[in-house]
Every structure is written in structure tokens, then in C-alpha cells.
LUMVOVO-712595 format. One record per residue (C-alpha): residue number from 1; residue in one letter; z, y, x. Coordinates in Angstrom, 2 decimals. Each point is the difference from the previous one (the first is absolute). Example, Ala and Ser with C-alpha at 12.3 -4.5 7.8 and 13.67 -1.06 7.14 Angstrom:
2
- i, aa, zz, yy, xx
- 1, a, 7.80, -4.50, 12.30;
- 2, s, -0.66, 3.44, 1.37;
// end
This chain:
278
- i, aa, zz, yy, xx
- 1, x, 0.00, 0.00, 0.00;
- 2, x, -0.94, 3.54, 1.35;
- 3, x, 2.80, 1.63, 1.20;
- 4, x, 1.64, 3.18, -1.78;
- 5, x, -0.60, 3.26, 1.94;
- 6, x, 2.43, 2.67, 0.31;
- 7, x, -0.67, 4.05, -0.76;
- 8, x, 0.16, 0.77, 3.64;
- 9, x, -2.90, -2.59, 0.58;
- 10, x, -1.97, 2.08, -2.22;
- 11, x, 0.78, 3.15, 1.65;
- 12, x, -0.96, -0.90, 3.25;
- 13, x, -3.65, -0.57, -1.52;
- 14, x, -0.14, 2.66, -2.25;
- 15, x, -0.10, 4.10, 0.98;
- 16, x, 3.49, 1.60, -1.15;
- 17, x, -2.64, 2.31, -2.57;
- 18, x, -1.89, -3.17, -1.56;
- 19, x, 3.15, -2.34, -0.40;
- 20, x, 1.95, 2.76, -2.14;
- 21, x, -2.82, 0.33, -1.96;
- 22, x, -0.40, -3.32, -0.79;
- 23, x, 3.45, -0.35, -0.25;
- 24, x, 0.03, 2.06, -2.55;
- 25, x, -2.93, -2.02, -2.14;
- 26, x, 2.00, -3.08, 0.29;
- 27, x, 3.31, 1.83, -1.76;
- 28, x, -2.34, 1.37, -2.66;
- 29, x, -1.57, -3.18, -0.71;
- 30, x, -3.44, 0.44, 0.70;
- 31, x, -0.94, -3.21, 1.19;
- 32, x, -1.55, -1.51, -3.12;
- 33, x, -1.22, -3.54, 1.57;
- 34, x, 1.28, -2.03, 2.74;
- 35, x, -1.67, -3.20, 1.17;
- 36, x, 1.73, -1.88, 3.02;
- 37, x, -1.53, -3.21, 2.07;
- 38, x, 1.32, -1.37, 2.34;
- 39, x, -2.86, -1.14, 2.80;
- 40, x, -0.32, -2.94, 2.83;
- 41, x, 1.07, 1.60, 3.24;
- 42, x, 3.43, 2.01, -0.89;
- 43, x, -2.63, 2.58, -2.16;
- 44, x, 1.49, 2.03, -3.17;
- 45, x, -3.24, 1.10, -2.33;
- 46, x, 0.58, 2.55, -2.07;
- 47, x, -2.12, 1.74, -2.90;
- 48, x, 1.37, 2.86, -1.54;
- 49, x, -0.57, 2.95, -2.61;
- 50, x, 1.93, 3.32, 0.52;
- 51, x, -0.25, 2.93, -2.38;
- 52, x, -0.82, 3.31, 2.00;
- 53, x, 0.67, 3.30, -0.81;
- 54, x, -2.93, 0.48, -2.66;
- 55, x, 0.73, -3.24, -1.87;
- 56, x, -2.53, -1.84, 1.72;
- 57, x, 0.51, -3.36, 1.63;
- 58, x, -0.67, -1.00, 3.17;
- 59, x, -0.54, -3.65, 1.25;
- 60, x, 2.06, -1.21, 3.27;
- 61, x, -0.86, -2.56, 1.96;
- 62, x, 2.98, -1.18, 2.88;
- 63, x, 0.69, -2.36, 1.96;
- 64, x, 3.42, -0.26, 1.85;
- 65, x, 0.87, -2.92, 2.87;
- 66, x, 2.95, -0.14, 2.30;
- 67, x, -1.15, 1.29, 3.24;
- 68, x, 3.09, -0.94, 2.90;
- 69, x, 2.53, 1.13, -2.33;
- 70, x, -2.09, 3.14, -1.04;
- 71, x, -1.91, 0.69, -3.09;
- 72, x, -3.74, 0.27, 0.08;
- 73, x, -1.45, 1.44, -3.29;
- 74, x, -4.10, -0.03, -0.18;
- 75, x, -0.72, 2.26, -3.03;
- 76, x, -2.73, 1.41, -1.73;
- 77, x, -0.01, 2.07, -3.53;
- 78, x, -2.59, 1.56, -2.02;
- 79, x, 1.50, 3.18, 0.25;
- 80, x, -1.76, 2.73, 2.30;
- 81, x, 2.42, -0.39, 3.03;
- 82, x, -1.08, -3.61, 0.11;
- 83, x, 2.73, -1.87, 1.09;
- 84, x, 3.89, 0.55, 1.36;
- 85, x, 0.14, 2.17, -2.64;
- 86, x, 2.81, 0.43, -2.82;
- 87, x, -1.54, -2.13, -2.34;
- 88, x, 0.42, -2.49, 2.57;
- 89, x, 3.79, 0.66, 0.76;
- 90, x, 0.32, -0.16, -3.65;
- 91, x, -1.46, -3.24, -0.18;
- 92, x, 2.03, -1.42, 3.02;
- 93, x, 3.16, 0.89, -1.56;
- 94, x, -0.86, -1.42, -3.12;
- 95, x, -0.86, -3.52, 2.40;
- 96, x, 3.92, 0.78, 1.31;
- 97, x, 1.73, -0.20, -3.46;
- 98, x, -2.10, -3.20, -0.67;
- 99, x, 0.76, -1.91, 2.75;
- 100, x, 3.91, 0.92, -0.10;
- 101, x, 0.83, 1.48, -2.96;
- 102, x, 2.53, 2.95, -0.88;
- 103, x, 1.64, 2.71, 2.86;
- 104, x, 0.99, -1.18, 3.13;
- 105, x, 2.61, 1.83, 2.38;
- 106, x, -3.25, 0.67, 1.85;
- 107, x, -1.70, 1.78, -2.63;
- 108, x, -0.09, 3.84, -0.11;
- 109, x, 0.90, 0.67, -3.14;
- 110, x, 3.23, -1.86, 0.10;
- 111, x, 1.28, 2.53, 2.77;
- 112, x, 1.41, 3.19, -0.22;
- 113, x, -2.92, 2.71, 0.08;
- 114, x, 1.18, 1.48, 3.39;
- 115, x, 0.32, -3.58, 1.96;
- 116, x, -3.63, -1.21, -1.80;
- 117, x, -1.27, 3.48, 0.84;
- 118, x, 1.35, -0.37, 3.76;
- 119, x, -1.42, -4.07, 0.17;
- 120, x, -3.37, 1.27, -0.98;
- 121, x, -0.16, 2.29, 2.81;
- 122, x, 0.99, -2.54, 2.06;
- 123, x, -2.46, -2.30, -0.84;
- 124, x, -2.78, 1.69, -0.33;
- 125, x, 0.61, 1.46, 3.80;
- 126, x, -0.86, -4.09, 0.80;
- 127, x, -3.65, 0.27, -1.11;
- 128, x, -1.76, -2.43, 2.22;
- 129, x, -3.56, 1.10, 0.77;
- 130, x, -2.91, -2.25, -1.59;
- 131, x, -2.42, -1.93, 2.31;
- 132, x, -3.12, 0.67, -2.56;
- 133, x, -3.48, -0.81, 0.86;
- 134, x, -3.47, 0.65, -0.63;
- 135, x, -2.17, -2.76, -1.92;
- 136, x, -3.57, -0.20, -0.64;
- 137, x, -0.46, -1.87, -2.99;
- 138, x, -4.08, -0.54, -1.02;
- 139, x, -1.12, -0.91, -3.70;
- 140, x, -2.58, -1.10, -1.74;
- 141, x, -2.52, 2.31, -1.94;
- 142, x, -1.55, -1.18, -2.84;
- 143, x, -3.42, -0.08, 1.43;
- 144, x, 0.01, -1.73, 2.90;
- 145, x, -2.92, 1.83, 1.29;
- 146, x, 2.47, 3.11, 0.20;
- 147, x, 1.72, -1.63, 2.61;
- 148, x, 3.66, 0.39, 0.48;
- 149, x, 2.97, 2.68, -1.45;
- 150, x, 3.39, 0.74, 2.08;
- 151, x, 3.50, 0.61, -0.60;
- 152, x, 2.12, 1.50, 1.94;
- 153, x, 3.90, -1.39, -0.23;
- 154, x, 3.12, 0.54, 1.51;
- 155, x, 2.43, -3.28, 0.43;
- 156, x, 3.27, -0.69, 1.53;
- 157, x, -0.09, -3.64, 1.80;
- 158, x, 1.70, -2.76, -1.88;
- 159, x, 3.22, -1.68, 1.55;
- 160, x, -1.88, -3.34, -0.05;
- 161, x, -3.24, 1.28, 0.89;
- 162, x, -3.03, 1.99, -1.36;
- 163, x, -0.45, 3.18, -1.84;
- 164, x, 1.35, 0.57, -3.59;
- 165, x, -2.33, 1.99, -2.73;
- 166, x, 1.35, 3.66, 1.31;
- 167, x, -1.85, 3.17, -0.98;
- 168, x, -2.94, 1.63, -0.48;
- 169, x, -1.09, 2.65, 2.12;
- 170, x, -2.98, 2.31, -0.28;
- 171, x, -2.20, 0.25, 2.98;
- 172, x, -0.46, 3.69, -0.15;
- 173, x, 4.04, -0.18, 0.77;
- 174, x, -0.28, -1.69, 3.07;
- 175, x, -3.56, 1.91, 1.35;
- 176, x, 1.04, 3.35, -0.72;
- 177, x, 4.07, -0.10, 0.87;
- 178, x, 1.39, 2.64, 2.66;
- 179, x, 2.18, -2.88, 1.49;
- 180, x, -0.85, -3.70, 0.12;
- 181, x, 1.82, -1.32, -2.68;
- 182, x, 2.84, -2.52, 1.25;
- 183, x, -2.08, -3.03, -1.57;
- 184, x, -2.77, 0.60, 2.13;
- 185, x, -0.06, -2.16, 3.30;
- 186, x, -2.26, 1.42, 3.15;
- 187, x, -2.24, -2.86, -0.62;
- 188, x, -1.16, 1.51, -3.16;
- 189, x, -0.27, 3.41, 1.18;
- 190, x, -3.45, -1.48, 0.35;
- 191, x, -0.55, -1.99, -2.71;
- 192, x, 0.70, 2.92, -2.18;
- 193, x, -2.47, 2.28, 2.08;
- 194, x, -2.57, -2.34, -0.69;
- 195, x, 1.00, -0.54, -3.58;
- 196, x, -1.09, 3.61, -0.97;
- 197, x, -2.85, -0.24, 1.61;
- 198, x, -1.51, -2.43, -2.53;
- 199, x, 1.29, 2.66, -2.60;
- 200, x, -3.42, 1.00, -1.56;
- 201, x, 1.55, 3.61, -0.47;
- 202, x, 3.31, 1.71, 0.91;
- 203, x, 0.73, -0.53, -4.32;
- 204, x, -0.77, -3.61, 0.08;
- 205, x, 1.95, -1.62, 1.69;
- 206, x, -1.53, -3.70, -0.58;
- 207, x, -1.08, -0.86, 3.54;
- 208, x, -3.69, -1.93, -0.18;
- 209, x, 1.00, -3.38, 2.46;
- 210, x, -4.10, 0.11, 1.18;
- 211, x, -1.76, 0.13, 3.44;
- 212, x, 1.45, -0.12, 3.39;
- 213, x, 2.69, 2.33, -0.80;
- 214, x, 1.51, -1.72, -3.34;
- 215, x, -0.06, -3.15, 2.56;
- 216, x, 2.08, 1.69, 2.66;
- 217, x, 2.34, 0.92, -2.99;
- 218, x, 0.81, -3.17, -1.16;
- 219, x, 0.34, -1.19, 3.61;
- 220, x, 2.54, 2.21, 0.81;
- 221, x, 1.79, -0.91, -3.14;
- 222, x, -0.27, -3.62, 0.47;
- 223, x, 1.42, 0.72, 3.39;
- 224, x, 3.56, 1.61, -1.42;
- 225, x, 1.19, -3.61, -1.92;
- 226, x, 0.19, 2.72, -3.20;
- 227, x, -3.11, -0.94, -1.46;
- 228, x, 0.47, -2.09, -3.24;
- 229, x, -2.86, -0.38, -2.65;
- 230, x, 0.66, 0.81, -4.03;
- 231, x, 4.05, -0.45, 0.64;
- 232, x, 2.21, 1.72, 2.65;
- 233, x, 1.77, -3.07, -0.42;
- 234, x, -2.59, -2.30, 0.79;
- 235, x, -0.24, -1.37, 3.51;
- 236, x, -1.91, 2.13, 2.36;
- 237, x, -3.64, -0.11, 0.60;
- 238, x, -0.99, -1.76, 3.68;
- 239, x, -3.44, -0.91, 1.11;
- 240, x, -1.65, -2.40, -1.14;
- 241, x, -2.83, -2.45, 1.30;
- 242, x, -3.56, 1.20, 0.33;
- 243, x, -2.77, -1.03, -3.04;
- 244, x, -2.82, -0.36, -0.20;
- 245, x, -2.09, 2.73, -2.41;
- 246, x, -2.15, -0.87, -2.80;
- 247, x, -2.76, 2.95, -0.92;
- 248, x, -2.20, -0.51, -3.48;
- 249, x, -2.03, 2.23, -1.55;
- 250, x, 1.11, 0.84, -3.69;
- 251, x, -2.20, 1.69, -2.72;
- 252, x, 2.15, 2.98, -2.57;
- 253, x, -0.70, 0.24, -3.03;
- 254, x, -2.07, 3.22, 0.67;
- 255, x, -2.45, -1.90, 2.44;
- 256, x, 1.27, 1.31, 3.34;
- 257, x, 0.80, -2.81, 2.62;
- 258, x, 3.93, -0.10, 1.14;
- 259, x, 1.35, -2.00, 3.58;
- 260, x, 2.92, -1.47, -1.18;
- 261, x, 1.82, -1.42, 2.75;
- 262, x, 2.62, -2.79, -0.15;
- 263, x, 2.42, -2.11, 2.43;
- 264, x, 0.70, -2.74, -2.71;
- 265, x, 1.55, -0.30, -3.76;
- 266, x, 2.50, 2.25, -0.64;
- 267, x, -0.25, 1.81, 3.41;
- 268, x, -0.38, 3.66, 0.29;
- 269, x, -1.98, 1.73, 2.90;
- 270, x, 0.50, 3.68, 0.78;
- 271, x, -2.74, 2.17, 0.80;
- 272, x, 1.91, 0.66, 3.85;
- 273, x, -1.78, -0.17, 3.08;
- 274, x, 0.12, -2.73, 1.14;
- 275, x, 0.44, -1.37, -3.66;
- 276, x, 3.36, -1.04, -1.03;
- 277, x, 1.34, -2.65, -2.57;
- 278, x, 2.65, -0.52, -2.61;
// end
């Protein structure tokens, strides 16, 4: 059974701001749905709704595993922050009162307002810095002939290995920041370079993974272990072995002549140079 977490666990993950706030959802009630599974591995998956400010309700997703004694919480929320966010705190202290039940001497609100005041200061002075990285995660377009889309995600590693779901994060946030953001790793100083690039224009950002330089791209993103395909969770991408290509000539419905180009069923190949294969 996953073990019960105490307030100060939470506060050493949460900012001082965010866990008052959500704090503060919790006591009013706005959690309106709670789902809890336990997972192989020591892994606590959570759904969640939270009522915000407007009366709308945002969806949580968390997962919580015991990390050498320390609390790891992986969160994302529909909410525009995205993830660590109050919604989330709210959620996580609804998971508290259903793994234990009732006030502990722990608990905040079971102390004088002075001492829980003084505790929370203390605590939240222990804020470990995260270790967050970069992934690349590539999808599928609906037309294969499109070639490839790309999501950008940042993910904490998992106490038993791997990356957990994380969070989204726009490119334009990482291209056009003052200061490399703390996610971002040296090797993908380049990566990142190269990904905006393949932007077709400086408003769409939707880099076009074609030609030499959409090859050197993937390459270097192969190259950082952070390069997943559909699922951050998934296991990263590695090489593969080299195939063979098949070329045919294919007639459209408007008479023109199309090369369609295959590596076998169900295979893509990417319009890189050299060409490339998923």
C-alpha cells in the first residue's frame, strides 16, 4: 500500500505561493472528483477535477512514488500554468485525506496559527531544486505524406527509471528566452537551433523534418536518449537497421503521376536526407 505523505512533503515540492493557494481549494472543497490507482513499481496515479476561480474545472493528472524517503510528484493540469500548480496541491491533499483519513498532529490546521505559520516557513526554505529535462517527442500526422509533428515536454526522471508524462512546453518559449531555461541541457542548445530552422516562418512554429537539415535534426535528437515517439513515456527512439527502399509509381485521381516511396507495411519514411524511417 502507498505510503501516506506528510504536509511538509508537499511543501518541499510545491512554491510557498502555489501550495497556499491550493491549500486553500482543498478547505473550500473544490475538488469535485478523485480517482486513485495504485500502479506496478511503487507508482500512485491520480486523476483529478478541481474547481478554479471561474467555476470551471480543470482535469489533474499525478503521479506520486517514494523517491529515497522523498516525495516525487509528476503533475500535469489543464489549467494554463500546466502543472505544479494549485489545482494540483489541491488534488494531492485530497490523495492525503484518502490514504489516512482525518487530522494528524502533522497537519497544519491542527496547530496553532503562529507555530503552522512558522512550520511553513520552515519548510518551504527546504525546496529541493528539480532535475527537469528536455524531450523530443515526434507524432504522427494524419497524412503520412506530411511527414512528422513534434512536441516539446518537460519530465522529471522516474525513481525506477524513465521519464513520466511532464509538461508541455511551447517552442517559441525555449527559442526566444533571455536565459536558457533550467530544463534545457547544452546538448540541446543545438537541437533547438536547428529545430527553428525547419520553422517555415517565425509564426509557425511546426518545423518541416525534410532534406539534409531535418536529418541533422533528428540526429542530434536521437543522440540526447530524450527522443521518444507519440508518448514521452514511451522508450526512446535508437537506430535502427538499414532497409532496403521500395519506389512505385502511383496515378491520383486527377491524372498526375506520384513516387510513393516505402520501407515495408506499416513503416514510415521521412523525406530527410539521407531518408529516414519510422
Amino acid at each position: 500500500m502507498f505510503r501516506r505523505f506528510a504536509i511538509r512533503d508537499l511543501t518541499r515540492v510545491f512554491p510557498r505561493k502555489d501550495f497556499e493557494r491550493g491549500r486553500r481549494y482543498f478547505e473550500e472543497g473544490r475538488v469535485r472528483h478523485l480517482h486513485v490507482a495504485e500502479q506496478p513499481g511503487g507508482v500512485l496515479a491520480v486523476r483529478g477535477e478541481v474547481e478554479g476561480a471561474s467555476g470551471r474545472l480543470y482535469e489533474q493528472e499525478v503521479d506520486l512514488e517514494w523517491a529515497d524517503d522523498e516525495l516525487d510528484v509528476f503533475s500535469s493540469c489543464s489549467c494554463p500554468i500546466g502543472f505544479d500548480c494549485k489545482h494540483v496541491v489541491a488534488v494531492c491533499l485530497m490523495v492525503r485525506r484518502h490514504l489516512g483519513g482525518g487530522a494528524a498532529a502533522e497537519d497544519p490546521q491542527a496547530l496553532d496559527a503562529r507555530l503552522r505559520r512558522w512550520l511553513e516557513r520552515v519548510a518551504g526554505a527546504g525546496t529541493v531544486p528539480r532535475d527537469e529535462r528536455l524531450i523530443y517527442v515526434l507524432l504522427p500526422r494524419e497524412e503520412r505524406a506530411a511527414g512528422i509533428g513534434l512536441e516539446l515536454r518537460v519530465v522529471r526522471p522516474r525513481k525506477h527509471g524513465g521519464f513520466g508524462k511532464g509538461r508541455l512546453v511551447r517552442l517559441d518559449r525555449v527559442l526566444d528566452a533571455v536565459e536558457r531555461p533550467e530544463f534545457v541541457r547544452g546538448e540541446d542548445d543545438e537541437v533547438v537551433r536547428l529545430i527553428g530552422a525547419l520553422c517555415p516562418e517565425v509564426w509557425d512554429l511546426r518545423p518541416d523534418f525534410r532534406g539534409r537539415l531535418g536529418y541533422l535534426a533528428l540526429e542530434r535528437m536521437l543522440a540526447t536518449g530524450r527522443c521518444t515517439y507519440q508518448h514521452a513515456e514511451n522508450e526512446p527512439l535508437v537506430w535502427g537497421e538499414p532497409r532496403p527502399l521500395e519506389l512505385a509509381w502511383r496515378e491520383t485521381e486527377d491524372g498526375r503521376l506520384c513516387l510513393d516511396v516505402s520501407a515495408g507495411a506499416g513503416i514510415q519514411v521521412l523525406a530527410t536526407d539521407p531518408p529516414l524511417y519510422l
